[in-house]
C-alpha positions as MATLAB code, in Angstrom:
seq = 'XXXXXXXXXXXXXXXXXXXXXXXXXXXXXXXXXXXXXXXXXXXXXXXXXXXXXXXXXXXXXXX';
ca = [
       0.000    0.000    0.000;
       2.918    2.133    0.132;
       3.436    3.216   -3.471;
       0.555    4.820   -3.651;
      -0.630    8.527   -3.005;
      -4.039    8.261   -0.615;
      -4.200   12.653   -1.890;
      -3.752   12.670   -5.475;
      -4.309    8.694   -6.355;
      -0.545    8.588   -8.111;
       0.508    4.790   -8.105;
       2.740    2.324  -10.430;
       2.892    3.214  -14.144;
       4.556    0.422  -16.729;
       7.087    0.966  -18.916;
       9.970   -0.656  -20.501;
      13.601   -0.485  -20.609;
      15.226   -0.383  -23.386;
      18.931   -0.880  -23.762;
      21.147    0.550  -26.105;
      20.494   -2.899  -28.789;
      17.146   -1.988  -28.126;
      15.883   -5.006  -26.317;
      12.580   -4.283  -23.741;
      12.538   -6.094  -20.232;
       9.572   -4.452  -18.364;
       9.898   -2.129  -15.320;
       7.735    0.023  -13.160;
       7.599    3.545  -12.016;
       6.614    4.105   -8.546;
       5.943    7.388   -6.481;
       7.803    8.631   -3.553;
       5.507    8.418   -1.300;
       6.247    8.715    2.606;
       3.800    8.000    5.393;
       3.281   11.427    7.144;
       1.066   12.390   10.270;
      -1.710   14.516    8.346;
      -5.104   16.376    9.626;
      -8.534   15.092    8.307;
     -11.001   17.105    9.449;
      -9.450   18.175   12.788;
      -8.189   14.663   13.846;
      -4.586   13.596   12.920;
      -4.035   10.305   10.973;
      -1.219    8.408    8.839;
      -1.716    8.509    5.168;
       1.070    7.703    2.255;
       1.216   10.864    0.408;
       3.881   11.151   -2.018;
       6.590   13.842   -2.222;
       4.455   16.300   -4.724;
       1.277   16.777   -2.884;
       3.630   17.321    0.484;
       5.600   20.324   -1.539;
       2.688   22.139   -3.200;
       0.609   22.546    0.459;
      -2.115   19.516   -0.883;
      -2.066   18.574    2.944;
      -1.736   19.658    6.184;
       1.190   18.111    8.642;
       0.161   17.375   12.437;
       2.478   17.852   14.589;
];
């Protein structure tokens, strides 16, 4: 549950690498997310909210 943002609902995009002969293995993209003390309507609870929603001010930290 940790790779993915309970603000924004950012989780695991697919891809591929592809090396320099231009063979594709499959890999995955995941969010920075950290679990952070936040206030929902008054009363302070853990959420995974990744590093972009913390920067902009999407949330509110308890302290």
């Amino acid at each position: 549950m940790g790779k993915f943002c309970q603000v924004c609902q950012k989780g695991l995009m697919h891809g591929n690498n592809v090396s320099h002969s231009v063979r594709r293995t499959h890999r995955t993209w995941a969010p920075n997310t950290q679990r952070v003390r936040v206030l929902l309507g008054g009363v302070p609870t853990h959420l995974y909210v990744c590093t972009r929603c913390l920067r902009s001010g999407k949330v509110t930290r308890a302290i």
